[in-house]
C-alpha positions in Angstrom: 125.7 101.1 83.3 124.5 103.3 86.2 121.1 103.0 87.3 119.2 105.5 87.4 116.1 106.8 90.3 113.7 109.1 89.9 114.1 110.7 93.3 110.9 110.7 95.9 108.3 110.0 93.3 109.6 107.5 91.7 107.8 103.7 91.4 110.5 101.4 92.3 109.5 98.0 90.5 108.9 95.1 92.7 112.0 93.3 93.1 114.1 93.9 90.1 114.2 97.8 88.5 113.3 97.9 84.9 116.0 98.6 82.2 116.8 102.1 81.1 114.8 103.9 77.6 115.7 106.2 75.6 112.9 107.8 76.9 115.2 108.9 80.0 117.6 111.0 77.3 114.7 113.8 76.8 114.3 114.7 81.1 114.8 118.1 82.8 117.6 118.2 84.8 116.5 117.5 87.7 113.5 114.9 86.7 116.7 111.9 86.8 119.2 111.7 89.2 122.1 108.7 90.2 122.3 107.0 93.4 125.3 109.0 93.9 123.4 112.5 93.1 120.8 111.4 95.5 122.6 110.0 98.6 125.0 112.3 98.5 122.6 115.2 99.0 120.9 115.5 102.7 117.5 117.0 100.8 117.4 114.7 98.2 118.5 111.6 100.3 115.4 113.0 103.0 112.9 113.2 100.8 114.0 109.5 99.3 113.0 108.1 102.6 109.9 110.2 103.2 108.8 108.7 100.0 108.8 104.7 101.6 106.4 106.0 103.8 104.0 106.5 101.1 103.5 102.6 101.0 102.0 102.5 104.3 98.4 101.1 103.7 95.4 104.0 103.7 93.6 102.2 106.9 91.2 105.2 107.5 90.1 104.2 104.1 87.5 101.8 104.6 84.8 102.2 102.4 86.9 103.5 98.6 88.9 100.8 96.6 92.7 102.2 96.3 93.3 104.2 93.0 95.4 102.1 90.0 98.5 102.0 92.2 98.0 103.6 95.0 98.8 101.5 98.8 96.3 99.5 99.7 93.0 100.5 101.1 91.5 98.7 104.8 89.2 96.2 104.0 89.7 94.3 107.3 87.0 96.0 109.4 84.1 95.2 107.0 85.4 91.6 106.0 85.3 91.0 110.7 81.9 91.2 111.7 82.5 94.9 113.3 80.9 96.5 109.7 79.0 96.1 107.0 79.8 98.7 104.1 76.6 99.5 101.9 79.4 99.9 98.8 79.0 96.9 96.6 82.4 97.3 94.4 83.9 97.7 97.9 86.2 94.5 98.1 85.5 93.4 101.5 82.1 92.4 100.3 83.7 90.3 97.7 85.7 88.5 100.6 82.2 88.1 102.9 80.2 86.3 99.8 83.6 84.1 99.0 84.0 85.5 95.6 87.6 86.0 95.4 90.5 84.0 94.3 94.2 84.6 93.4 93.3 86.1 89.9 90.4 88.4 91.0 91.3 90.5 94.0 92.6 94.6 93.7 94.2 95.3 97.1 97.8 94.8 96.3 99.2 94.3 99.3 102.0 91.7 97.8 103.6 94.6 95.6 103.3 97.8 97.5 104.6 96.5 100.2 107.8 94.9 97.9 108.1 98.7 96.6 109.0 100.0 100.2 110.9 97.3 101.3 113.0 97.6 98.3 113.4 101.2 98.3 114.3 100.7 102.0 116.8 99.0 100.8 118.6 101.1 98.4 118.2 103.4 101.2 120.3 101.3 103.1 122.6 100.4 101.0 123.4 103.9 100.1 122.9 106.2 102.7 126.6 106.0 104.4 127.6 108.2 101.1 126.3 110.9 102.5 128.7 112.7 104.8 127.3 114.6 107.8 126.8 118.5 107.3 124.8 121.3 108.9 121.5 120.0 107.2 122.4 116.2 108.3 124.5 115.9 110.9 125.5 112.4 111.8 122.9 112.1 114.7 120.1 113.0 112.2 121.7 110.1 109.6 121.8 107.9 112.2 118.0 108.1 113.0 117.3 108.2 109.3 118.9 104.6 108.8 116.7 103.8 112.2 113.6 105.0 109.9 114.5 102.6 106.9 115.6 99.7 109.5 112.0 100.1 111.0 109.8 100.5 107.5 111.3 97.3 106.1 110.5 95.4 109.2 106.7 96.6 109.1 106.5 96.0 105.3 107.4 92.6 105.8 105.1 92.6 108.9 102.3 93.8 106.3 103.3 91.0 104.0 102.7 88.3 106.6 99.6 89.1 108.5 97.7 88.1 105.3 99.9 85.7 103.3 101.5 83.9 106.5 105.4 82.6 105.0 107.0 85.1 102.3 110.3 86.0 100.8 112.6 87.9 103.0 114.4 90.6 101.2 117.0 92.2 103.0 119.0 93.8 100.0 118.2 95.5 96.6 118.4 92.5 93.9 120.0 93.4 90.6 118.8 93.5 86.8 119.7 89.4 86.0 119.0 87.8 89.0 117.0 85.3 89.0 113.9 85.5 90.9 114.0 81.5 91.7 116.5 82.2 94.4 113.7 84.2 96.7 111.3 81.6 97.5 108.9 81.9 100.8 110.9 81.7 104.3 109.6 79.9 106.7 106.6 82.0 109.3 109.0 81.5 112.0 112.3 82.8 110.3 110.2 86.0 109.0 109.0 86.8 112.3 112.8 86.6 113.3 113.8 88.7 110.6 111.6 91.6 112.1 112.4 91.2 115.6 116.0 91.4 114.3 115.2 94.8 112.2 112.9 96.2 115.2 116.2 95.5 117.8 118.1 97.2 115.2 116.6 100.3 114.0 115.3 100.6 118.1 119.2 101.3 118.8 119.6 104.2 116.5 116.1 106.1 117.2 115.2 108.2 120.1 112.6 106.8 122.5 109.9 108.7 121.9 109.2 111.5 118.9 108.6 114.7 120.3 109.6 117.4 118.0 106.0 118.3 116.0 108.3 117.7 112.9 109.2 114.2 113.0 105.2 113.1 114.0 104.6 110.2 112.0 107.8 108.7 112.6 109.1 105.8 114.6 110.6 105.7 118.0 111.9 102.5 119.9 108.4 102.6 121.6 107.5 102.2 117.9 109.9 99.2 117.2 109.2 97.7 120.5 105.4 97.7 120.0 106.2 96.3 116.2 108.5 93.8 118.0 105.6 92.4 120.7 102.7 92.1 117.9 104.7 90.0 115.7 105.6 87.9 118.8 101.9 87.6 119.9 101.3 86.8 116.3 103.7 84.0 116.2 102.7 82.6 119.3 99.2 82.3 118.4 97.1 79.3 116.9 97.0 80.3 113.1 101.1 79.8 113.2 102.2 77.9 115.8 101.7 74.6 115.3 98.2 74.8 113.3 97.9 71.3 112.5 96.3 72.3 109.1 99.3 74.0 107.8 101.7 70.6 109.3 102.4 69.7 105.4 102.8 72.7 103.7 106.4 72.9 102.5 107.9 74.9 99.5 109.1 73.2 96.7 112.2 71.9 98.0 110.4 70.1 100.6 111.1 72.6 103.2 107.7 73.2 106.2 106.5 76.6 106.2 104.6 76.4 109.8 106.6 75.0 112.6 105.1 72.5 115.2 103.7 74.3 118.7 106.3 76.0 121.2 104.2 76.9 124.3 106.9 79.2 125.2 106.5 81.3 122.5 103.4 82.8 124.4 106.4 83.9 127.3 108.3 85.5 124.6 105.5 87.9 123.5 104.7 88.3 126.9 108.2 89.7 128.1 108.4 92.1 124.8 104.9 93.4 125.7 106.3 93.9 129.0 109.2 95.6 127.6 107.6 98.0 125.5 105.3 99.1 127.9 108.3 99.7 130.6 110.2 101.1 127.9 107.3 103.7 126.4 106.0 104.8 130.0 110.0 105.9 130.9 109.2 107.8 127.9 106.6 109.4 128.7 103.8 107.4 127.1 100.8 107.0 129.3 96.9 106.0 128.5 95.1 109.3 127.3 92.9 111.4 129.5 91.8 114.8 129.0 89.6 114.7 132.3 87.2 112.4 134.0 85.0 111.9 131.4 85.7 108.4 130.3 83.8 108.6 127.0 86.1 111.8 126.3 89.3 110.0 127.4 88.7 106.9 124.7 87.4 109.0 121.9 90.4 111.4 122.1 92.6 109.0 121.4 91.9 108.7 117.6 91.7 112.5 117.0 93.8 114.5 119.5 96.8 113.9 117.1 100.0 112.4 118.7 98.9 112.5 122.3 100.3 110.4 124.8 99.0 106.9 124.0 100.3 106.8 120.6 103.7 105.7 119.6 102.9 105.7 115.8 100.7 107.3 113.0 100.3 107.3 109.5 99.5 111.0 108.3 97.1 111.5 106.0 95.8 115.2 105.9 94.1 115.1 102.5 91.5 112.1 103.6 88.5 113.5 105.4 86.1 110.5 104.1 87.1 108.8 107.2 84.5 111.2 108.5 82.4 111.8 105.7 81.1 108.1 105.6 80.3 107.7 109.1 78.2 111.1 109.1 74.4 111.0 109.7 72.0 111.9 106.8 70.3 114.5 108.9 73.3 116.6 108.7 74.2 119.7 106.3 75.6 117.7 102.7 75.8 114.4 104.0 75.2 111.4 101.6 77.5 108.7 102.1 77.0 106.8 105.5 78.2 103.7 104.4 80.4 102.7 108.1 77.6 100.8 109.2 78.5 99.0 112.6 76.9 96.0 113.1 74.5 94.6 115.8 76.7 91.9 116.2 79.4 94.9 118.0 76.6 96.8 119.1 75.3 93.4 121.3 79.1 92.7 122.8 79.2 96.3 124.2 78.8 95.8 128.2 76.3 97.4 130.6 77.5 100.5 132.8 78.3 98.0 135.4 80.2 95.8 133.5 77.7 93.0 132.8 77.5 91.7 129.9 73.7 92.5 128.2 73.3 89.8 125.4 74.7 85.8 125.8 73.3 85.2 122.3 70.0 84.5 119.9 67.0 82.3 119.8 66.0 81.1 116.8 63.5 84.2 116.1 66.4 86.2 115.9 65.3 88.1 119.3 68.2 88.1 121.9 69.2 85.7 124.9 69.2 88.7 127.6 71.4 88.1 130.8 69.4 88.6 134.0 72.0 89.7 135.9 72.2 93.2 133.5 69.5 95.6 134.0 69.4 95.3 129.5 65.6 95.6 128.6 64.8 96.2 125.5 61.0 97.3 125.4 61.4 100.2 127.9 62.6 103.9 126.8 64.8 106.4 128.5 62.8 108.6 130.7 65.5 111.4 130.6 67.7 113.1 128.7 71.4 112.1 129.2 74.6 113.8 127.5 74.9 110.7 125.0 71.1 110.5 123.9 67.1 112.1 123.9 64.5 111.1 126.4 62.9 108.2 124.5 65.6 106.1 123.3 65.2 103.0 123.3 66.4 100.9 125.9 68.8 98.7 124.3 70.9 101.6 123.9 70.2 102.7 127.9 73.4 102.5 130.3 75.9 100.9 128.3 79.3 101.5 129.0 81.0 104.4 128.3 83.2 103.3 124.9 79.6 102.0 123.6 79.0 105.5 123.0 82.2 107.1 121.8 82.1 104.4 119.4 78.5 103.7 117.6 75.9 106.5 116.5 72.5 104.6 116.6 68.8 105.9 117.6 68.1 108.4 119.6 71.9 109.1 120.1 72.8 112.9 120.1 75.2 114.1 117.7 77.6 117.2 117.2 75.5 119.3 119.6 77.6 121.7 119.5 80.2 124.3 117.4 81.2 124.0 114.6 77.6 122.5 114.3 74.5 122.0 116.8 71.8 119.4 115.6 69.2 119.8 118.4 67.6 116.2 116.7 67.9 113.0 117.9 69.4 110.7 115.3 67.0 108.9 113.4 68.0 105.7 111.8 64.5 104.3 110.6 63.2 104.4 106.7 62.5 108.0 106.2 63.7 109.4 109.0 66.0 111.9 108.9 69.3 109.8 109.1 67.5 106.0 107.6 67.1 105.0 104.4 65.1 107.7 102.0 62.3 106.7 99.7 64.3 107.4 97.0 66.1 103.5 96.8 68.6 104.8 95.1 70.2 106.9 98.1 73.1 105.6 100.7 71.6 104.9 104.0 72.5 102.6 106.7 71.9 99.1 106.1 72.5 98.4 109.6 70.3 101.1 111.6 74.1 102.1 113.2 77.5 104.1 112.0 80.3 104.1 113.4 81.3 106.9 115.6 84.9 105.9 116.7 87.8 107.2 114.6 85.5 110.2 113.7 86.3 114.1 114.4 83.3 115.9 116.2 84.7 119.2 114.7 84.7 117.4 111.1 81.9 119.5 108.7 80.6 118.4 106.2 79.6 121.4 104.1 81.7 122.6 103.3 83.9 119.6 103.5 86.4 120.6 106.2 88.6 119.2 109.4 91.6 118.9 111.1 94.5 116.6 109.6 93.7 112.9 110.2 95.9 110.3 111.0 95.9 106.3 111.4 97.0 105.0 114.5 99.2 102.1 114.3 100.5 101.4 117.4 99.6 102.7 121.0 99.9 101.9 124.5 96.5 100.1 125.6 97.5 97.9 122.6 99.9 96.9 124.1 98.5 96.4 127.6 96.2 94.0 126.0 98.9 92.4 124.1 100.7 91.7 127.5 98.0 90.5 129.2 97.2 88.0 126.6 100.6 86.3 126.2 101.2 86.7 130.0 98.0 84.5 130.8 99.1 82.1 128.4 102.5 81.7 129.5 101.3 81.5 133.2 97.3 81.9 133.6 95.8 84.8 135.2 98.8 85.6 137.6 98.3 89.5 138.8 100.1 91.8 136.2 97.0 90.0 133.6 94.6 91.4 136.4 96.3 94.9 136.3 96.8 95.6 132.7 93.2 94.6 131.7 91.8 96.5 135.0 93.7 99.2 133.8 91.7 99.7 130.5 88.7 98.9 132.2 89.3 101.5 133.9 90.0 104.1 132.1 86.9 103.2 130.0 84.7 103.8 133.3 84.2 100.1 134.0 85.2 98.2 137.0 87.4 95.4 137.4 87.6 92.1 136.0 86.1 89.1 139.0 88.7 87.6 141.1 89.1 84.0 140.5 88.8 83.8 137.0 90.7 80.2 135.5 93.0 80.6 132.9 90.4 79.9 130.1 87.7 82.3 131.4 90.4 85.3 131.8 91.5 84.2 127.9 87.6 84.8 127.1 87.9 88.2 128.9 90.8 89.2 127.1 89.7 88.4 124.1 86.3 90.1 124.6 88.3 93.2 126.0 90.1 93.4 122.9 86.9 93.1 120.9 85.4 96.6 122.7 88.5 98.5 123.3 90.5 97.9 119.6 86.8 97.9 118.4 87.4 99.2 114.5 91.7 99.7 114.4 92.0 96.7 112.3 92.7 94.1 115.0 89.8 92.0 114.8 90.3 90.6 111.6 93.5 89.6 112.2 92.8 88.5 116.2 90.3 86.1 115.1 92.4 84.9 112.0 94.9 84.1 114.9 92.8 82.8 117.5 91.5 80.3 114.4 88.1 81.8 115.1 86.9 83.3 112.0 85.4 80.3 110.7 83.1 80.7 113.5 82.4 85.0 113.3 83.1 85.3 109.8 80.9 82.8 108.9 78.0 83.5 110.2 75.0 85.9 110.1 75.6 89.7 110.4 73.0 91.9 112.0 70.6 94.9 111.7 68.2 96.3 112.7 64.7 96.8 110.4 65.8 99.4 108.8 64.0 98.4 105.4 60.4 98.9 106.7 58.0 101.7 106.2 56.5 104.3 108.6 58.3 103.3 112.2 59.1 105.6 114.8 61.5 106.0 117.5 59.0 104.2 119.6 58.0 101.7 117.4 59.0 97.8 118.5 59.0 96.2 115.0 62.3 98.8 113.8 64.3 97.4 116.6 63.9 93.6 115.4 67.0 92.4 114.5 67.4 91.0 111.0 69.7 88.7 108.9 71.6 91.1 106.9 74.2 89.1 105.3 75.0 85.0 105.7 78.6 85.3 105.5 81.0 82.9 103.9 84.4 81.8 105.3 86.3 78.6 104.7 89.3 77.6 106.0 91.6 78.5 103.1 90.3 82.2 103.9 92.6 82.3 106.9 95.5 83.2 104.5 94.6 85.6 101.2 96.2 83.5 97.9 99.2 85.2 96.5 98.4 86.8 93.5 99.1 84.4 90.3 100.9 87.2 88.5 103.3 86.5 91.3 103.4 82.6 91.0 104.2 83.3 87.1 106.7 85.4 87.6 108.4 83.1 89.9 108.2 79.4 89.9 109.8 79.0 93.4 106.8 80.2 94.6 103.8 78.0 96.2 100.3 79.2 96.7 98.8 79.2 100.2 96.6 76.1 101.3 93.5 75.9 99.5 93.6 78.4 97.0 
C-alpha cells in the first residue's frame, strides 16, 4: 500500500502515520498526493519543507495560550522572574503557583516538535528523487537537505531543553513498529546527535543568508550557533554530573545523566569560538545604527535581519507581541499584560556601571549600594530623551539597555510619527496607563511593561506594523556564550575580558574591573547575560542550567503599589515595592514531566525525577 501525504498542510502524526480511510477516495486532485508526486516536484517538494518550519514555537507569544494544535506558545519569560503576565488562564502562572503535573499542562512541546522532526525526515529520506531542473538546480537541493539537516537538530534541541534525555529519531518509523524500540537516549548521546546534524547540514548551507528570500532560514552561522548552545548546555550543572539525576536510568537500567567532565566547559568554549570566527568572516557583526547605544540594542529585535542575527522565526501575522506591551494611555490600547518585574528593573546597572540595588531588608525597601549615585527619594530635575522632568529617581541614570528595555513612570513613549504622546507614562491607579477604577480592566500589576522586543512604529488603532520576527540565534549570544565556557575552562584569561567588554560596550557601559577571580567574573557573566538576553527566553533556561531556579523562581516577585488610590508621580507610597506573587519551585520543576499520554502510549518510556 502507498502512503499517502497531504502536501504542506498536512499533520504528520507523531511517530507513526495513521492508516488510510475511505475518506481519502472522495479528494480533489490535488488535496492527496504520493511521496513520489511530491518529491519529485521542485514546488511541491519546497513547500513540503517550508511547512516543518511551521513547528517552530511562537516565542513572541507570551501572553495567549497556543490554539488546539497550533506550536507552542513562550511561557518561559513569565515562568523566570523577568515577567509577570496579568492573564490568569496564561500557563506560566500555572507553572509559578506549582499547579501542573504530567496530565494537566497544554503547551505541547513533546508532539509538535515529533511532527517536524518526522516530516524532516520523510524529507530526507525522499528528497534525492527529485532531479535537479531550472526551478531546483542541484545547488538549491543541496541547501534544502541543509534546511531539513538543521530543523531536525533544533527540534530535538527543543525537546531537550525542557524534558532533559529523549528519544532520538533519525528516520521516519513505519505503520507496525513498535514504539517500545524508541526509548529515551541518554542527555549526552542527544546532544551528540545535534552537534552531528549541525556539522552536517553546516556543510551544505551557505555561510550567511543574504538573498531577502531565504530570510528565516539557516546558515552555518545558524548551525554553529545551534552547535555552541547545546555544548554550553551540556556542560552546565543541570546535566553534567547533577548529583540528583546520578540514579536515573531507563528501564533497562541504562543512566540518563552522565557523571561531571570539566572539559566539557572547553568544548563549548572552542564552538563559541568558532562560530563567532566563522559568522564575523561572514559578515556578522554587533548592530549599530549610530552612537546612540539605546538605539543600537533596541534595533536589534526590530530592524529585521540586520547584522547580529543569524536566525529568525517569521511571523508577520502576530502584532500582539506589541499590542500587550503598549501603555493604556495610548489610542485603543487594552491589553498590557508584559509586565516586567522589579526584580529586572533592580538588576539594571547605573550609567557608570555600578550596580544600584545589592538586595532587600525585611520591609521590602531596598539595600542601595553607596558606591552608585541610586537615590530613590529624589526626582529628575530635567527633561532627558528617555523620560519627563520629575521622574522619579530610581529610574535616573541607568544604563542605556534599562531604557530600551522597560516602560515605567515618567518614561516617554512613542514621541514621535506614526504617533506623538506629549505625556509622561503613568503607571499609578488611575492614571492614564495604571490600573482603571473599573477592576475589571487589564492594567499592569507590576507598575512596568516591557519595552524590548517592541516596534516604536507599531499602532495600535488601527492595529498595524511591520512584519515581526523572533530571534533565535545572534552574535552577542554568542559572545556571552564564549565567555562563559571560556572562564570555566580556564578562568578569566583575556578573550573572557574582551567578549563581555565588548557588549558592555556597545550597550554604553564601561568595562568589566581588572582582577576579577574566576568566581566573581562567573557572577559577571551571569549578571551580563541577565541584562543583555533580558526577555529572549534565556533566563529560564540559564538558571535551570546554572541549578539556580530553586533560588529565583522560588521566591517573591516584585511591584510596585500599583493597587492604591489617588498617588501621583511624586508620591513616595506608589514607589514601595510590594510582594506580588510568592513563587513556587521544587526541584522536580527543573525538568517539565513528559506528558502521560506519552508514557501510555509507550511503555519504554520513564517519567522525569519527581513527577
Amino acid at each position: 500500500m502507498k502512503s499517502y501525504i497531504i502536501p504542506v498542510l498536512a499533520t504528520v502524526f507523531l511517530l507513526v502515520a495513521p492508516s488510510c480511510s475511505k475518506d481519502y477516495l472522495e479528494k480533489t486532485p490535488d488535496e492527496d498526493l504520493t511521496q513520489e508526486q511530491v518529491f519529485t516536484n521542485p514546488v511541491f517538494a519546497e513547500q513540503f519543507l517550508a511547512n516543518i518550519y511551521s513547528h517552530l514555537p511562537k516565542e513572541l507569544a507570551m501572553v495567549d495560550n497556543p490554539c488546539n494544535g497550533c506550536a507552542p506558545n513562550n511561557v518561559f519569560n513569565a515562568a523566570s522572574d523577568e515577567l509577570e503576565i496579568g492573564h490568569e488562564p496564561n500557563f506560566s502562572n500555572a507553572m509559578n503557583n506549582g499547579n501542573w503535573n504530567a496530565d494537566s499542562y497544554v503547551q505541547d512541546i513533546w508532539s509538535h516538535s515529533y511532527f517536524a522532526i518526522r516530516k524532516a525526515n520523510i524529507f530526507l529520506e525522499n528528497i534525492d528523487r527529485l532531479a535537479p531542473s531550472e526551478l531546483a538546480s542541484a545547488d538549491r537541493i543541496s541547501n534544502w537537505k541543509g534546511e531539513a539537516l538543521f530543523l531536525r537538530a533544533l527540534n530535538h534541541f527543543f525537546l531537550i531543553r525542557v524534558y532533559g534525555p529523549v528519544p532520538v529519531i533519525d528516520r521516519t518509523l513505519l505503520l507496525d513498529e513498535d514504539l517500545v524500540a524508541f526509548k529515551r537516549q541518554p542527555i549526552e548521546k542527544c546532544v551528540e546527535f545535534i552537534v552531528a546534524e549541525c556539522d552536517k547540514a553546516a556543510a551544505l548551507l551557505p555561510a550567511r543568508v543574504t538573498a531577502t528570500t531565504d530570510y528565516g532560514k539557516p546558515s552555518k552561522a545558524t548551525c554553529a550557533a545551534l552547535k555552541a548552545r547545546v555544548l554550553l548546555y551540556m556542560a552546565s550543572p543541570l546535566w553534567n554530573g547533577n548529583p540528583d539525576y546520578a540514579a536515573f536510568k531507563d528501564k533497562d537500567g541504562v543512566r540518563l545523566f552522565p557523571d561531571a567532565v570539566p572539559t566539557r566547559w572547553q568544548d563549548a568554549a572552542t564552538a563559541a569560538k568558532a562560530c563567532i570566527d566563522l559568522a564575523e568572516s561572514a559578515g556578522h557583526k554587533l548592530h549599530r545604527s549610530g552612537s546612540n547605544p539605546v538605539k543600537n540594542y533596541s534595533e536589534i529585535f526590530y530592524v529585521n535581519f540586520n547584522d547580529e542575527v543569524f536566525f529568525t522565526s517569521n511571523d508577520p501575522g502576530y502584532l500582539n507581541i506589541d499590542a500587550y506591551s503598549e501603555p493604556r494611555g495610548m489610542p485603543g490600547a487594552n491589553w498590557p499584560l508584559q509586565a516586567a518585574t522589579q526584580n529586572i528593573v533592580d538588576d539594571y546597572e547605573m550609567a557608570d556601571g555600578t550596580r544600584p540595588i545589592l538586595g532587600y531588608n525585611a520591609n521590602l525597601t531596598p539595600i542601595v549600594n553607596p558606591a552608585s549615585a541610586y537615590n530613590e527619594s529624589t526626582q529628575a530635575p530635567a527633561a532627558t530623551d528617555y523620560y519627563y522632568a520629575g521622574t522619579r529617581g530610581m529610574y535616573v541614570g541607568r544604563e542605556p539597555r534599562f531604557y530600551a528595555s522597560i516602560s515605567f513612570t515618567g518614561a516617554k513613549f512613542k514621541t514621535g510619527a506614526p504617533q506623538n504622546r506629549v505625556t509622561p507614562l503613568q503607571f499609578w491607579k488611575g492614571g492614564l496607563d495604571g490600573r482603571p477604577f473599573d477592576a475589571g480592566a487589564n492594567f499592569s500589576e507590576t507598575g512596568y511593561l516591557m519595552r524590548k522586543l517592541t516596534n516604536p512604529f507599531y499602532v495600535m488603532q488601527p492595529k498595524a506594523g511591520p512584519i515581526r520576527t523572533w530571534v533565535f540565534f545572534r552574535l552577542g549570544e554568542q559572545y556571552l556564550n564564549y565567555a562563559e565556557a571560556l572562564n570555566e575552562a580556564q578562568g578569566p584569561v583575556a578573550d573572557v575580558y574582551k567578549y563581555v567588554n565588548l557588549i558592555r560596550e556597545r550597550a554604553g557601559l564601561p568595562g568589566l574591573p581588572t582582577g576579577l577571580s574566576q568566581a566573581d567574573m562567573r557572577e559577571r557573566i551571569r549578571h551580563e547575560r541577565r541584562i543583555e538576553l533580558a526577555f529572549e527566553t534565556h533566563r529560564y533556561f540559564d538558571t535551570h542550567r546554572w541549578k539556580t531556579a530553586e533560588t529565583t523562581d522560588n521566591g517573591n516577585i516584585y511591584g510596585i503599589d500599583v493597587l492604591m488610590d489617588g498617588y501621583n508621580i511624586s508620591s513616595n507610597a506608589f514607589y514601595a515595592r510590594r510582594v506580588m506573587e510568592k513563587r513556587v519551585f521544587e526541584k522536580k520543576h527543573y525538568l517539565w514531566p513528559i506528558q502521560q499520554r506519552e508514557l501510555e502510549k509507550n511503555r519504554k518510556l520513564v517519567q522525569n525525577p519527581g513527577w
